[in-house]
Structure formats: structure tokens, C-alpha cells
N, C-alpha and C positions, 0 to 999 in steps of 0.2 A: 407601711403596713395598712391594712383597709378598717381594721380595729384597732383603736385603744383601748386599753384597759386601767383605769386607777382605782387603786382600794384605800379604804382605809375603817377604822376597825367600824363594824357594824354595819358597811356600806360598801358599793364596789356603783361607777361610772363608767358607763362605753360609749364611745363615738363610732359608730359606723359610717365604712366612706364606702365601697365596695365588698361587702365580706364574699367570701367561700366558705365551702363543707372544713375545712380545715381552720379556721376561723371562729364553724360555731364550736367545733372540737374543744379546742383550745379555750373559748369563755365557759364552756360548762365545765370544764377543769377548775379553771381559774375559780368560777362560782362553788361549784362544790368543797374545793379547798376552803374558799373563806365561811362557810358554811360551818365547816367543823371547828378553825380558829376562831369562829365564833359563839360555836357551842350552842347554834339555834339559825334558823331563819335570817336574813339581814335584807338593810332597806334597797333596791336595785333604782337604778338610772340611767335610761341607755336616750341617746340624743342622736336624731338623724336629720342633717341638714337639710334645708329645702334641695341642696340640688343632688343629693346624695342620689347614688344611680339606684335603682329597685332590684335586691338580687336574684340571681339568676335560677332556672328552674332547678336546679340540685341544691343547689343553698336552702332555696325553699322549705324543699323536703326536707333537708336535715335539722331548720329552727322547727319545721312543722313536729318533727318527731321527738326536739329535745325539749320542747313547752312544757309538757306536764313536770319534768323532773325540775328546770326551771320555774315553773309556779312553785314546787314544793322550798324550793331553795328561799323565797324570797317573803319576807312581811310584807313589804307594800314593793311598787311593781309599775313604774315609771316612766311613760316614753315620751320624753320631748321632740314631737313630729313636726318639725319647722316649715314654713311657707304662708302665703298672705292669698287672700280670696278663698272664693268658692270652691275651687279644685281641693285648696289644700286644706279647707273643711270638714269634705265629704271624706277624704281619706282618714283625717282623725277618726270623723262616726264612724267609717265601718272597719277601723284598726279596734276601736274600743268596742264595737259589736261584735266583733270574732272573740277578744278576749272574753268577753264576759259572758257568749254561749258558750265558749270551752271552757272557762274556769271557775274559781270560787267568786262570788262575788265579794265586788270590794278591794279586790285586791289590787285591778288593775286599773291605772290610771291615765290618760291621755290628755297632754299640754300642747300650747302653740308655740312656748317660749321658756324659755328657765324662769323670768321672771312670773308668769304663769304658775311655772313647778311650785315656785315661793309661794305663791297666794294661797296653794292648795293644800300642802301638806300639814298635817297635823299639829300639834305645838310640840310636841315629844318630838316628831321628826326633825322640826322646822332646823337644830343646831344642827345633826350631822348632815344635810340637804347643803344649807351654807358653806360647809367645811367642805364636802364633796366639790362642789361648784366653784369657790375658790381655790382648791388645784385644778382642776381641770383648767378655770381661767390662766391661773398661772403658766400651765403648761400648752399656753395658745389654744385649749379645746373647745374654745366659748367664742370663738372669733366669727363665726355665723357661715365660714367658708367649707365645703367640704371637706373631709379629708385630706381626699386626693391633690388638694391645691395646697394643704398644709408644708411650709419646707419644713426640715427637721430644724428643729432646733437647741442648742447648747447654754451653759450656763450664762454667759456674758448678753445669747439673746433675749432670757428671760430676764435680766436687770433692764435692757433696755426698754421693753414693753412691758413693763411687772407693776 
């Protein structure tokens, strides 16, 4: 699948490996769902590997068009944008210069690494951040590999790397 999605109460994590138009379909479901079971706003986390492929012009347009109701969905607002040097610098600065001419300020935050994410978030945040992050660890999500390279994995796999 080119996304994952993990939730858990107050929070939801994505890994993107190649999304589609039907992909962002599907997480602004899923976000708005946990929205309501949550009875407000919740903290988001979406993490894209360095070698994650950049998506393609229709995917574009359809995060470009689902952002505002995603801002609304979310308190704080998270992208762990993975990769080392100059290149993958300037991507941070102008992922976090798009957000923050389209959005509220404050909201939207841009990291190099998970361990980054940890440095930054708030102290309120800082438990459910941890909690997020070790399932995604748990369920291989934190391995630094794209998606695409992820195998699936089963119960028995996760004892052995857990």
C-alpha cells in the first residue's frame, strides 16, 4: 500500500511511500473519522522517507485541495521530511514555507528525523508523540527504508525485530 495509517486516541501517523488521488481520499476519511472520535482537533504525523518518490501531478492537486480541511482536522501538524545535506534542507524550508503561507501559524511543523520530532514537540504532546512512534517502530515504520521496500509483515515478524 503506498500509505500507512496508524491511529491511536488523539493522534494518527502516516508514512508515505508513493501515494495516489485515492490514497489522499482515504487519509482525509480516516482523519476526519478520528476527528470526531476524538471530539476536537488531534496531533498529526506524517513521515516521508528520503527516498520516497515525490507524487505525481494528480496526487498533487488533490493534497493541494484537501490541506485546508486537513489543517482544520489537526492541533499540531507534523512532517518528518527525511534525508542528509543541502538538498534535503532546502526541501524542508520551502515544505515549511508553503505551509505557513497557506496556513495558521504555528501549526505546521517540519523535522529531519523522528528524533528531531522528540526535541520539538511540546511537553503535553511529548507522551502521545512517543506512543505514536513506538507503534509505528513496532510495525517496521521507523526503519528509514521507503515504503515501497517495506515487506509485509506478520505477528512472528514483529517478535523478531520488536
Amino acid at each position: 500500500m503506498p500509505v500507512e495509517i496508524i491511529e491511536s486516541t488523539g493522534a494518527m501517523f502516516v508514512l508515505w511511500g508513493r501515494p495516489n488521488p485515492i490514497d489522499v481520499a482515504r487519509l482525509s476519511e480516516r482523519l476526519h473519522a478520528a476527528v470526531a472520535r476524538n471530539a476536537g482537533p488531534i496531533l498529526y504525523v506524517t513521515r516521508v522517507p528520503a527516498g520516497a518518490p515525490a507524487p505525481d501531478a494528480s496526487t498533487r492537486k488533490h493534497l493541494n485541495a484537501a490541506m485546508p480541511l486537513t489543517a482544520e482536522c489537526c492541533s499540531s501538524y507534523h512532517v518528518v521530511m527525511e534525508g542528509t545535506g543541502f538538498g534535503a534542507a532546502v526541501k524542508r524550508g520551502v515544505l515549511l514555507s508553503l505551509f505557513q503561507l497557506t496556513q495558521r501559524r504555528g501549526l505546521f511543523h517540519v523535522h529531519a528525523n523522528c528524533d528531531d520530532l522528540l526535541r520539538h514537540v511540546s511537553t503535553e504532546e511529548a507522551a502521545t508523540v512517543r506512543n505514536l512512534l513506538n507503534r509505528a517502530r513496532s510495525q517496521g515504520l521507523l526503519d528509514g527504508h521507503p515504503l515501497a521496500s517495506l515487506a509485509p509483515r506478520g505477528k512472528a515478524d514483529l517478535r523478531k525485530t520488536g
